[in-house]
Wavefront OBJ file of the C-alpha trace (Angstrom):
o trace
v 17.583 -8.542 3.396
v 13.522 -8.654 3.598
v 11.191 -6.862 1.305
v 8.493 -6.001 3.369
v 5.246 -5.064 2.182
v 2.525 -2.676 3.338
v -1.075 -2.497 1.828
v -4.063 -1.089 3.179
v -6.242 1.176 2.220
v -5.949 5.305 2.889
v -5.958 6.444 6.226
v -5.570 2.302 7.534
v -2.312 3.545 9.388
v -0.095 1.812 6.641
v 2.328 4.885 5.965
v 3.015 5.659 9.621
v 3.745 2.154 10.345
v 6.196 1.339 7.309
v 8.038 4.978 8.748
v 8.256 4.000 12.051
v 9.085 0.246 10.520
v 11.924 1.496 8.600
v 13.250 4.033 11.469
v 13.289 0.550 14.320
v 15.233 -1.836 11.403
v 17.327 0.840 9.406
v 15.884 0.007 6.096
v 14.857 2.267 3.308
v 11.208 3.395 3.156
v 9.866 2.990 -0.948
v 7.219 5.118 -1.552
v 4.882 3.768 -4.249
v 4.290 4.867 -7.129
v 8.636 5.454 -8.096
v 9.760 8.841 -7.602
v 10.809 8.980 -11.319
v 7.039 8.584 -12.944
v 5.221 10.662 -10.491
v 5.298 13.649 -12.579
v 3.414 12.082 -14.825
v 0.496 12.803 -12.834
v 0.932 15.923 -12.049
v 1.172 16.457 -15.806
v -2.534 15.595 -16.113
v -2.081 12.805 -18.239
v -4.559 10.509 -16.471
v -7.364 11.425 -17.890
v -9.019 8.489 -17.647
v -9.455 5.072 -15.128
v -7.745 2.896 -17.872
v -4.856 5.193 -18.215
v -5.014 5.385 -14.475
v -4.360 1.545 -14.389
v -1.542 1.899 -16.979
v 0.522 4.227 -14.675
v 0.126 2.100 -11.706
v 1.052 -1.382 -13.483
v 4.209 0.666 -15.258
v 4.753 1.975 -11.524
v 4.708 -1.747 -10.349
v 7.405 -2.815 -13.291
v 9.729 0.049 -11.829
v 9.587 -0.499 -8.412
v 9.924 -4.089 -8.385
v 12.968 -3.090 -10.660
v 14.583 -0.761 -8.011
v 13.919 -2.632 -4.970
v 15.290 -5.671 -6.583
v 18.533 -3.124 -6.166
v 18.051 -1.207 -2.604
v 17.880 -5.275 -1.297
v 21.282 -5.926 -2.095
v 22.547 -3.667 0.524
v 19.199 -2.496 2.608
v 15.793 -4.308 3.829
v 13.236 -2.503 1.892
v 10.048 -1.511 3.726
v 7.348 -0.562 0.490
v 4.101 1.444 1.090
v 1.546 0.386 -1.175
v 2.325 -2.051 -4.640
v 0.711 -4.679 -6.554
v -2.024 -5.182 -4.479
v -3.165 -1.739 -4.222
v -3.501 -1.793 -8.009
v -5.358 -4.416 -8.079
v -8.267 -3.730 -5.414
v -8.236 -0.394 -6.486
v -8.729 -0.678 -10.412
v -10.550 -3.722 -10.021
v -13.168 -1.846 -8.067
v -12.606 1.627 -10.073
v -12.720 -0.713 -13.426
v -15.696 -3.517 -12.183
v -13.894 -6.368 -13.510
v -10.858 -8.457 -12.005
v -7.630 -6.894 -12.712
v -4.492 -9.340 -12.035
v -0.161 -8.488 -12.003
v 1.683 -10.256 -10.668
v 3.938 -11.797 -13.391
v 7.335 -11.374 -13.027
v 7.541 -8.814 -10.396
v 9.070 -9.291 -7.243
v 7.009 -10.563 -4.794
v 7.731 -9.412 -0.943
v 8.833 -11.380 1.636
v 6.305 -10.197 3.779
v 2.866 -8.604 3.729
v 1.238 -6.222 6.195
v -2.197 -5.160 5.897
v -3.342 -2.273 7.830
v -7.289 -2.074 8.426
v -9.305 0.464 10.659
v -12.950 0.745 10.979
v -14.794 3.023 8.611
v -14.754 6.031 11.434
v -11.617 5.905 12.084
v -10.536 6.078 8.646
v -12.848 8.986 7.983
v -11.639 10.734 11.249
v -7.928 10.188 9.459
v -8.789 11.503 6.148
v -10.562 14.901 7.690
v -7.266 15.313 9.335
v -4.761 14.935 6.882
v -6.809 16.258 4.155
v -9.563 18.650 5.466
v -12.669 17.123 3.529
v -13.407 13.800 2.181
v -14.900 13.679 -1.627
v -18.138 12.305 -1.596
v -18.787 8.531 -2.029
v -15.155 8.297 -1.133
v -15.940 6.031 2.333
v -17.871 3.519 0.930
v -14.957 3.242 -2.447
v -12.385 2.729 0.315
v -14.500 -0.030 1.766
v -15.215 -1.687 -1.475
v -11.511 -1.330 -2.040
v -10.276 -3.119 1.234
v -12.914 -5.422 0.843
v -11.219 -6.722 -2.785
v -7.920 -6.305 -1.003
v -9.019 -8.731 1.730
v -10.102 -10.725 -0.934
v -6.901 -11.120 -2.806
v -4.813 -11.478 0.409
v -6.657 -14.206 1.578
v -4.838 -17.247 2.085
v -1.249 -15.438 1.824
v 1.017 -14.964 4.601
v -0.272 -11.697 5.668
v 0.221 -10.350 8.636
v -3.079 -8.440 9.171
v -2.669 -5.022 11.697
v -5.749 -3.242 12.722
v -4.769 0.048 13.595
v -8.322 1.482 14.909
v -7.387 2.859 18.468
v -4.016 0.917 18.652
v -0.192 3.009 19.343
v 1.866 2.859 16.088
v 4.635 1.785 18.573
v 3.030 -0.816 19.980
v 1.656 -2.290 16.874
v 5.326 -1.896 15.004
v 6.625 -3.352 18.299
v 4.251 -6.426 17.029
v 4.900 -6.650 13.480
v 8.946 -6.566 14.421
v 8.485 -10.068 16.387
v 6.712 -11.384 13.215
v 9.104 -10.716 10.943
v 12.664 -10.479 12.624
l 1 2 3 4 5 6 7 8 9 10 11 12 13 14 15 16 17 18 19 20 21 22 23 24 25 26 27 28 29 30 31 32 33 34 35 36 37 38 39 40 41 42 43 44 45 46 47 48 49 50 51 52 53 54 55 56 57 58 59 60 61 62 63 64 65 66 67 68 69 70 71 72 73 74 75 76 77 78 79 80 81 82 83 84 85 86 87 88 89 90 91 92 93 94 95 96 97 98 99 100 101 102 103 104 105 106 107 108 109 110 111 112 113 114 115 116 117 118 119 120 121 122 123 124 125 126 127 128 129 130 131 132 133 134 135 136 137 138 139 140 141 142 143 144 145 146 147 148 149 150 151 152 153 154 155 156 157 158 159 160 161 162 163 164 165 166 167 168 169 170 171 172 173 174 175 176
């Protein structure tokens, strides 16, 4: 079974291609943070950046935890993880954040990217306005992701103007 990976940042493309991953190889889509903390937020208990982090890295613990599970049986196709948590409090936080002891490390990763337009075009869509300065903390955030892919396995999608079919079409002769 293959733990596969997706991380990119919002409105790259990488939830509608780990869904239409997971539909084509019959695995089981993880939705990061787990199910069981997410609550937590809603409970307005981050009130703060560093708290912010805290949820994510206890998110990381858990999921690693349950996927560890789901692989016995099921490939396990992840949207969003460790490296999200990094880029994004590094640049939230302006220092280096690192995780990645003893978690489970996927098999594969797949970064999504789409230019800055697209990505806005995305956002307006799904959410109806974009907060301001929130473009340019994306950007900062993919560029620290790119960063702490970089020399990794990665298998590195760019979804600007591209059919999810086509491009999960791609990432299925990569991997299987």
């Amino acid at each position: 079974m293959k733990f596969i990976l997706f991380e990119g940042v919002n409105g790259s493309g990488k939830t509608t291609l780990a869904k239409k991953l997971t539909d084509r190889v019959k695995g089981v889509y993880y939705d990061s943070p787990p199910e069981c903390i997410k609550d937590l937020r809603k409970k307005g208990i981050i009130t703060s950046d560093e708290i912010r982090l805290q949820y994510y890295l206890l998110g990381n613990i858990i999921a690693s935890e349950e996927i560890k599970d789901i692989l016995k049986t099921n490939h396990v196709i992840c949207d969003r993880y460790i490296f999200s948590t990094m880029a994004d409090h590094s640049v939230r936080l302006g220092r280096e954040i690192r995780i990645y002891h003893n978690l489970l490390f996927p098999d594969h990763i797949v970064y999504t990217k789409a230019n800055l337009k697209t990505i806005e075009e995305r956002l307006l869509i799904r959410d109806g306005r974009i907060k301001e300065g929130e473009i340019e903390f994306l950007d900062k955030v993919a560029q620290k992701m790119e960063f702490l892919l970089d020399n990794r396995n990665v298998i590195c999608i760019d979804t600007t103007h591209r059919c999810p079919e086509e491009l999960v079409d791609l990432i299925v002769q990569q991997i299987f």
